[in-house]
N, C-alpha and C positions, 0 to 999 in steps of 0.2 A: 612592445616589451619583448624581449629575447625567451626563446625557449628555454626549458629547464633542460634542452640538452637530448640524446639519444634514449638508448631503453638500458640504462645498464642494470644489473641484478639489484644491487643497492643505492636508491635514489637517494640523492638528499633529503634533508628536511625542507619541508616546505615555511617561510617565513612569511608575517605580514606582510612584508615587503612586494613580495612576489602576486601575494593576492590582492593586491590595490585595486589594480585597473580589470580587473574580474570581478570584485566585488561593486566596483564605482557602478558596471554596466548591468549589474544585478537590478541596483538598485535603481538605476534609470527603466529598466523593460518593465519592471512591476507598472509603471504609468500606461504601457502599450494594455495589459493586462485589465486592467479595471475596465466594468460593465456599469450599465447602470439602466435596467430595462423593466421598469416595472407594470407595464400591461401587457396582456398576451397580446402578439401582434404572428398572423400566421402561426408557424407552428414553434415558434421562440416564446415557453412562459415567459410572464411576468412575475418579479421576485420584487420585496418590500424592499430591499437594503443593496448597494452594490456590491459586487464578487469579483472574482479573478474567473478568468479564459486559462485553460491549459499554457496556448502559443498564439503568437500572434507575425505574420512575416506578409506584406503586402503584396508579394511578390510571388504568395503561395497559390493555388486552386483549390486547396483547403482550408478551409478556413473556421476557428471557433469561434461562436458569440452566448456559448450556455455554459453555464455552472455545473461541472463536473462532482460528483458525489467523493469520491478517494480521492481524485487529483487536490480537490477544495483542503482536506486535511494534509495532505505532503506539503501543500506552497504555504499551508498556515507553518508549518514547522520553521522558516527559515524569516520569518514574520511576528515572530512571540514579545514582541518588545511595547511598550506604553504609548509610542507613536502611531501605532498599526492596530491600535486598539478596535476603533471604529469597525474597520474593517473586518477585523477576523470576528467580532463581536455579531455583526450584522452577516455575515455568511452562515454560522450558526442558526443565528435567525431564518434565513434564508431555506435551509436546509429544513428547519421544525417550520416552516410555512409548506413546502411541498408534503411535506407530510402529513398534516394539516389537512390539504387540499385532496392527495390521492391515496391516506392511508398506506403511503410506500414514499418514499425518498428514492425518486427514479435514479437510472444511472447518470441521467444529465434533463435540463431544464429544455427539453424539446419535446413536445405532444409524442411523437414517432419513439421517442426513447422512457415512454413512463409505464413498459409491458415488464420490466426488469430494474433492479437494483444495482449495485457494485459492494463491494468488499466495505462491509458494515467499521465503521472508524468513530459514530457518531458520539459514544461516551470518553473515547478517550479525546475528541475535539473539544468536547465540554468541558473535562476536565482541565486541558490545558488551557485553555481560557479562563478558566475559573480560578485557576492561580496563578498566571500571568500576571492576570490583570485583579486581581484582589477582589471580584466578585461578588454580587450578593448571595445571599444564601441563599434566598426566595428567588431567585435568578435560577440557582443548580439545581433549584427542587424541581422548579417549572420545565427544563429543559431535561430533566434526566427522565421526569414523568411520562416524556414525548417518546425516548428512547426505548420506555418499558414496552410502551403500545408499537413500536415499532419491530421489536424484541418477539413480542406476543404476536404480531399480525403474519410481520413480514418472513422472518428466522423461523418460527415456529408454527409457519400456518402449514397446514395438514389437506391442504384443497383448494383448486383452481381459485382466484388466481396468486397464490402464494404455496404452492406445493411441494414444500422445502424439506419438513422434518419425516423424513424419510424409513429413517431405520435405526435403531436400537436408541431412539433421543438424539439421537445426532442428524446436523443437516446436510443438503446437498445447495447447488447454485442451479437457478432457476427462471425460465422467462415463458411468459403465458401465451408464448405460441407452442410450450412444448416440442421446440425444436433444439440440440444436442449443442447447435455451433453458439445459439442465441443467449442458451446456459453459462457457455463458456465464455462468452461477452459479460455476460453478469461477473463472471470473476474477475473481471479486469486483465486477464492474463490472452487477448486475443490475438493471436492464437498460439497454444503453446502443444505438447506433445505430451503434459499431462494425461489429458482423460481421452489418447486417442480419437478423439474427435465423436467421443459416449459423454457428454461430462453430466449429463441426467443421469449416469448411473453408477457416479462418483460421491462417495463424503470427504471431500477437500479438507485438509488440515489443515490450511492456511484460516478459511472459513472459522471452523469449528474449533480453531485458539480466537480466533477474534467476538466468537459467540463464550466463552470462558471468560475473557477479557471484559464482555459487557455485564455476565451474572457477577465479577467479582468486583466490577466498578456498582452496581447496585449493592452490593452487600457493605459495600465501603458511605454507600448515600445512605440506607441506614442506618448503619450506626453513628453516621454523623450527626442523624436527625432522632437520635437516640432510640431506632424502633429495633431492640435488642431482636426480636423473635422473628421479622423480616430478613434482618440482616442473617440470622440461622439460617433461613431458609434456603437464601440466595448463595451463600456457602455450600449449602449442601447439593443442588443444584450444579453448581460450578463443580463440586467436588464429583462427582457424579458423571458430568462428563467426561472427566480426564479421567478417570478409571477407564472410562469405553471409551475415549482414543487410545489408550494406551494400549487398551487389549487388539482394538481392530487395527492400529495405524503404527504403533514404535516396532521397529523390525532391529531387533535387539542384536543378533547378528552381524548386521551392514550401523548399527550406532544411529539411525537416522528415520523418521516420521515418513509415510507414506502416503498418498490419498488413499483411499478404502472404497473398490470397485464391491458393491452392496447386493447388483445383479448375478455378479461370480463368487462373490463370498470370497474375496482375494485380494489378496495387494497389490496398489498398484506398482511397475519396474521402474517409474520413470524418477531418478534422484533428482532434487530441488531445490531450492532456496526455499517455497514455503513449508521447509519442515524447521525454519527457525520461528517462523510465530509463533511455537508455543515458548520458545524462551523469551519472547517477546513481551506477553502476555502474562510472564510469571506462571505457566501448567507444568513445565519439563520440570523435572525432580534436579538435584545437584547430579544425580548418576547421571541420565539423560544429558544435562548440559554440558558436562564431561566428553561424553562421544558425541557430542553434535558440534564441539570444539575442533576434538580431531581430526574428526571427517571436512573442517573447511576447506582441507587439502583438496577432497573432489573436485573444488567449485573455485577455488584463487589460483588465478592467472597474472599474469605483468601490468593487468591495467585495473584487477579488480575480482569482483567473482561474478564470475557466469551465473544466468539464471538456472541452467542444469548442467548437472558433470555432461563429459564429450563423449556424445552416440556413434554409433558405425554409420553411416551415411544409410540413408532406405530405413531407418527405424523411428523417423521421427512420424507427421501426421499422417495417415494412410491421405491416398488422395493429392490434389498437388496445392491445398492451403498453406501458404507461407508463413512458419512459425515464427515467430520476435520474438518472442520468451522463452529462447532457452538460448542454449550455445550458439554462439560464441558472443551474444550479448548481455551486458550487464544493462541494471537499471536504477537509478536513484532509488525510487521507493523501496525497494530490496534491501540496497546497502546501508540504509537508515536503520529499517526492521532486523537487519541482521549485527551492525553496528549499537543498537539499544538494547538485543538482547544479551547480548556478550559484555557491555558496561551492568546491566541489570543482575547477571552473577558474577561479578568481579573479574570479569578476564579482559583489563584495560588494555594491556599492551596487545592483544589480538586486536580488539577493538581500534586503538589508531591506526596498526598496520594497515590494515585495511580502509580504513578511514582517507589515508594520507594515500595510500596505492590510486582512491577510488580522483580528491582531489588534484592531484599530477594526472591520470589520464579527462579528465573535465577542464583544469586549467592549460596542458599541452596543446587540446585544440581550441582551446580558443584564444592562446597565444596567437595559433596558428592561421588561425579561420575568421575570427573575431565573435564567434556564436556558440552556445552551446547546446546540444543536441539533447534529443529526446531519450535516446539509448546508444550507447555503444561498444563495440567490438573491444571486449577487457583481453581476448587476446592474442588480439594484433590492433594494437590501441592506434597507431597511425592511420590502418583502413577506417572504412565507413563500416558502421554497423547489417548487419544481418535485416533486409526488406523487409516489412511486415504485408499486412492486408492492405494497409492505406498506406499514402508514402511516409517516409521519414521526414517527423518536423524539428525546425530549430527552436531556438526562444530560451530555454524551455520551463513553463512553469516549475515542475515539480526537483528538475534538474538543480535550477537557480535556487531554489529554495533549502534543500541537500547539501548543497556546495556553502552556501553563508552558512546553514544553520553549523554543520564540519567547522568550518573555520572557527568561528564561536567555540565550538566544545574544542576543538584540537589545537587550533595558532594564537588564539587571542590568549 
């Protein structure tokens, strides 16, 4: 299929037309995708139900065969439909079994990886299943139940091995070697310029809307199940937190949420895309969402938004770890979280811009290339993205999934 052409300022619109044959190959790689491993064998748990792999390229040295904790929720997003039922149904499942097993929902289903968690998505996966698919109610109670305990153990435990809630109610990201880089693996963001390479001595915002996100999906299971003075609570709770992000993390000045360094009593400098999960989440006020609008400026480029506005070279992680989460690359997961929050206070036409910016640089390379990548350089959308720690993969779960679910909300 012909490219959409050079980089000019104002691209076309994108039509169904255009996304055929990127969608056709979506839908074929989800088959490379599917697992199905249900006894421990070496250090790969066994899981009741099959799941989706990140990536899959046989031609790589990397290779995945576990169930990813956040990655699981980004590829459900582009999968929410009655035929994929099973599937995203039994992942769920999947996820409330490790839990289940290790009282933590590791970062991924390998012995070696269950010292650490990832970026807690687990109520709002329920959720979305729960109305996808028309759900039992004794289904969302049993599974939200799982969440609570996992809420109480994991987010809020106060002592090895969950030593998360750190300072004024609010948490930090955490792994039970008590090591800084390991922490920063638990956020899924490895490695980025965030917490300096301290992030034990960080309260992440990204985190701490996604723990708001979970008190206010419980105060919502409440009152469904009619427990008026639960559902108070969990409200209050919620309410509670966003008072103490607000104080320690909105920097009213700069319009935009910071992580909260707890050991210096100070903000962190580094601007980011996770200061949109709280409009994500529903915690930003309408003011907030207002300047967290206008500041997209920092972060949208020709292919999309960077995961951090553009440092001076030497400012990024002390040390010579190779950061992928920041400039000059974007990332599906981001552009979802930041694209949901901006439909959630009614700022559409932001919302597709960016939308449509993110699928023209997604569908140009794989006009191009025939694949689509894991992260890429939003600006200079022709290069290859920004190295990480491990190499760059194609395929890509959470990419593919971004890219259909977009089309769906913006072309269909």
């Amino acid at each position: 299929m012909p490219s959409l052409g050079p980089w000019p300022r104002k691209r076309r619109r994108i039509t169904a037309q255009d996304v055929e044959a990127a969608r056709a190959y979506i839908v074929e790689y989800w088959k490379k995708l599917e697992r199905f491993h249900p006894n421990d064998d070496e250090s790969l748990l066994g899981l009741p139900h099959p799941y989706l792999v990140p990536s899959y390229d046989e031609t790589a040295s990397f290779d995945y065969n576990e169930l990813y904790y956040w990655d699981s929720f980004f590829m459900a997003q582009g999968l929410l439909d009655t035929e994929r039922q099973e599937l995203i149904v039994g992942i769920i499942e999947d996820l409330l079994s490790l839990f289940g097993r290790f009282s933590a929902i590791p970062n991924a289903s390998r012995t070696y990886l269950t010292g650490r968690s990832q970026p807690p998505f687990l109520t709002t996966l329920i959720y979305d299943a729960y109305n996808a698919f028309d759900l039992d109610k004794q289904w969302l109670k049993r599974a939200i139940a799982v969440a609570k305990r996992e809420y109480a153990v994991v987010w809020m435990g106060t002592r090895k091995p969950n030593e998360r809630l750190v300072w004024m109610g609010l948490s930090r990201y955490y792994d039970i070697n008590h090591l800084h880089d390991l922490a920063e693996a638990e956020s899924g963001w490895d490695m980025t310029p965030r917490f300096g390479r301290k992030a034990l001595e960080y309260l992440p915002v990204d985190l701490n809307a996604l723990l708001y996100k979970y008190e206010t999906d419980f105060a919502r299971t409440a009152r469904l199940f009619g427990n008026i003075d639960e559902a108070d609570e969990w409200e209050k709770a919620a309410e509670t937190r966003k008072k103490t992000a607000d104080k320690l993390m909105w920097d009213r000045l700069r319009g935009l949420y910071y992580d909260y360094n707890f050991a210096k009593q100070k903000r962190g400098n580094i601007s980011s895309l996770a200061a949109y999960f709280p409009m994500w989440a529903g915690m930003a006020s309408e003011k907030q969402a207002e300047s967290l609008v206008k500041n997209l400026r920092k972060f949208e480029n020709r292919g999309g938004l960077a995961t951090t506005d553009a440092l001076p070279l030497g400012q990024y992680v002390p040390g010579s770890m190779p950061v992928q989460w920041a400039y000059p690359n974007g990332w599906a997961p981001l552009h979802f979280i930041v694209v949901e929050g901006l439909l959630k206070y009614g700022y559409r036409e932001d919302a597709e811009r960016i939308a449509h910016k993110w699928l023209h640089t997604n569908l140009d390379w794989f006009n191009q290339h025939g694949v689509f990548l894991e992260k890429y350089n939003v600006v200079n959308p022709e290069k290859p993205p920004q190295k990480g720690v491990y190499p760059s993969q194609t395929g890509f779960g959470w990419t593919n999934a971004v890219f259909e679910r977009f089309c769906r909300d913006f072309i269909d």
